[in-house]
N, C-alpha and C positions, 0 to 999 in steps of 0.2 A: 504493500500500500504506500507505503513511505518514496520508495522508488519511482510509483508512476506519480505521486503526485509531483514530484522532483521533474521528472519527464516533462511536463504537463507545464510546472514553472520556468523550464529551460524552452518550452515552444512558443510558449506567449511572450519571453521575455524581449526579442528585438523586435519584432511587431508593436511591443508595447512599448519601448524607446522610439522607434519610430512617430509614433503617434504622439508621445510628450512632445517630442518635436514640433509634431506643426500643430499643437496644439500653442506650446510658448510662440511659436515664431507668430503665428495670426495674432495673440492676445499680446504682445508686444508691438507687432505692425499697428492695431487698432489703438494703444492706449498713447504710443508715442510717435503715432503718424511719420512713419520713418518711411510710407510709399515704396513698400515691398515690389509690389506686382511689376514695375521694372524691370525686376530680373528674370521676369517669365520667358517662355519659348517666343519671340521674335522672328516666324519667317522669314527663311533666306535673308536675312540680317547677320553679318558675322558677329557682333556684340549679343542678337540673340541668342548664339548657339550655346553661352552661359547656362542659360535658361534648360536647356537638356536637364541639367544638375539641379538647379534652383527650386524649378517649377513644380516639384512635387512636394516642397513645404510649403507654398504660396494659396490661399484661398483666398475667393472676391469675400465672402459673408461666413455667418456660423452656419447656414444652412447648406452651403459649401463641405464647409470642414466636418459637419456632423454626418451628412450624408457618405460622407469617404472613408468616417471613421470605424464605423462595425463592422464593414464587408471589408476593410485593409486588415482587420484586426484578425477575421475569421479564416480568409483565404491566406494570408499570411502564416499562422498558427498553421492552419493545414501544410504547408508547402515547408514551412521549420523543420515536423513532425515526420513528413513522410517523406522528403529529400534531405536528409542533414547535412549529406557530405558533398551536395550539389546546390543546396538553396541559395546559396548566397550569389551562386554563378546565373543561377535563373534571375534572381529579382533584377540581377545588375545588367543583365541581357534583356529582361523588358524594360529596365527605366532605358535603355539607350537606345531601343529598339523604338518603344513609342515616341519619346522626343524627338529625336531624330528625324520617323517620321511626321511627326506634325512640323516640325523644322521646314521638312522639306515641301508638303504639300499645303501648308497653310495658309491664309489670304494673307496677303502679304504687311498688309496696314491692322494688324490684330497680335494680343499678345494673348498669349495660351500659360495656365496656371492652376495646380492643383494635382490631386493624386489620382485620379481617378483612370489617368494611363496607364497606374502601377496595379490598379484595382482591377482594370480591366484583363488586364494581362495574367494576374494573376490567377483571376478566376477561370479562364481560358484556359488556363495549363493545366488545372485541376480536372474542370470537365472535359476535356481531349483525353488526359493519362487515363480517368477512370471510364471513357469509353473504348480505347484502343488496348487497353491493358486488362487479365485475368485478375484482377485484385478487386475480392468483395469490399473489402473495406476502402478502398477508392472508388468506387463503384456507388458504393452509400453517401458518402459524399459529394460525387458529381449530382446524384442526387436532391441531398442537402440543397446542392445551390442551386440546383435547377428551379427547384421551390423557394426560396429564398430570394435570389436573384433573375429568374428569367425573362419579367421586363428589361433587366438590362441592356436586350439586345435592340431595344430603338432609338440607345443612345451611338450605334454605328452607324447611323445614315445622316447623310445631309435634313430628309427632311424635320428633323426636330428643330430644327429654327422655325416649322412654324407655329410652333407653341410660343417664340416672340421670346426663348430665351436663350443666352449666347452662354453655348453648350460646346464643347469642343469635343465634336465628333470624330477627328480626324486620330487626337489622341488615345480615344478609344479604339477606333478601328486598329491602329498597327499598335497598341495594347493587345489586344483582342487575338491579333496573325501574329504576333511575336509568340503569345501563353500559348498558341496553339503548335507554331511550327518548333518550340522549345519540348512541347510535350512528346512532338514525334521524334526528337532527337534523343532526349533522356530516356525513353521509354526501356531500359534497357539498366537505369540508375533506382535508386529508390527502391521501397515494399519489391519483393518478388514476387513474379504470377504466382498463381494455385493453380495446380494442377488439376485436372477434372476426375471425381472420384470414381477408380477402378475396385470393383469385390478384389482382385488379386493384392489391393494395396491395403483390404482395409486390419492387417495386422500392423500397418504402421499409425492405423485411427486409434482418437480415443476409445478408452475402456466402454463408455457409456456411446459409445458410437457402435462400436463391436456389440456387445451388448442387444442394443437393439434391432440392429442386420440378424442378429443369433437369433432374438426372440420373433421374428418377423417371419425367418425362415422355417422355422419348427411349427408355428402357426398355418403354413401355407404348408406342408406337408401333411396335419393335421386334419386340414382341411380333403384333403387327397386322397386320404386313408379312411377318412368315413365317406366317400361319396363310394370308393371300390368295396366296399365291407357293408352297403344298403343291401338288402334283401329284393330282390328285381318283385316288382308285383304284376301277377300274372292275372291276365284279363280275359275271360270269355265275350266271346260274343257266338251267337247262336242266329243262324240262319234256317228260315222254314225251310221244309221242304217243296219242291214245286208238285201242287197237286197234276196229276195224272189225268 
């Protein structure tokens, strides 16, 4: 018990420095008007290209920053937990991935800010690995998000502007193809598949696995031995004779 909860402190733990982050840097931007968003992504501006780095502790409002915070927090944790010895290589692969891209395809007179390119990506990575990959427990997760998150997916298109709010679609989108073509590349890192279960395997199953294959099969043989062991019942039928 001791140990997973240790687990559990160690997967949340930089997900949740993260998040202190942009949580000080906003509530500092806001209290001493230091005019952060500056250092946002910058289209094809070379002093934008800062902004790659920057931009993912930068929020316009708290509704911004709140919205970024439970889904960086969850996908995050996820991706800690089930890549340890590659997570840091993924996150760092879609923050450069999504900025980069909105760098390069973004209107040019617009400044792009926030995490939601790190969120976006990251939740992609997750539901690609637990689709493409034999792992229940990645599987239950893509899940998780699926339900949790699957509106998500209409903040990839241009037209969410016309709900009249300046939404950076673009950092979602190669968020989005970064978590995803990250997942087809790792796929091969992190949790190992399950194999699909073979009777021939099941003396490496749990006791209480064995067990019930045992009790299931003696049932079905039971079953087999009283249908051949019924007494046949034998039926007349009697036809007249035809008269003469």
């Amino acid at each position: 018990m001791i140990r997973l909860i240790q687990e559990m402190i160690d997967d949340l733990l930089w997900p949740a420095v993260f998040i202190l982050f942009f949580w000080l840097t906003f509530f500092a931007n806001e209290a001493y008007g230091w005019d952060l968003q500056q250092f946002g992504i910058a289209p094809r501006s070379m002093v934008g290209l800062r902004g790659i780095l920057f931009s993912p502790f930068l929020h316009g409002n708290f509704g911004h920053l709140f919205s970024n915070t439970i889904p960086f927090l969850v996908s995050g944790t996820f991706v800690f937990h089930f890549f340890k010895l590659t997570s840091w290589r993924i996150l760092g692969l879609i923050w450069l991935i999504s900025g980069f891209g909105t760098w390069l395809v973004g209107d040019f007179y617009s400044i792009h800010i926030g995490a939601s390119g790190l969120v976006y990506g990251l939740v992609a990575f997750l539901l690609t690995s637990g689709i493409i990959r034999k792992n229940r427990n990645l599987a239950a997760v893509a899940l998780i998000l699926i339900f949790l998150y699957g509106s998500m997916v209409w903040g990839l298109f241009p037209q969410i502007r016309w709900t009249g709010e300046n939404i950076s679609w673009e950092g979602h989108l190669f968020g989005a193809l970064g978590g995803a073509v990250l997942a087809w590349f790792y796929r091969h890192d992190g949790p190992e598949d399950e194999p699909e279960v073979d009777e021939n395997d099941l003396e490496e199953m749990p006791e209480w696995w064995i067990r019930m294959q045992e009790e299931e099969r003696i049932q079905r043989e039971l079953e087999e031995l009283q249908k051949q062991q019924q007494t046949p019942r034998i039926v007349f039928r009697y036809k007249k004779r035809d008269e003469e």
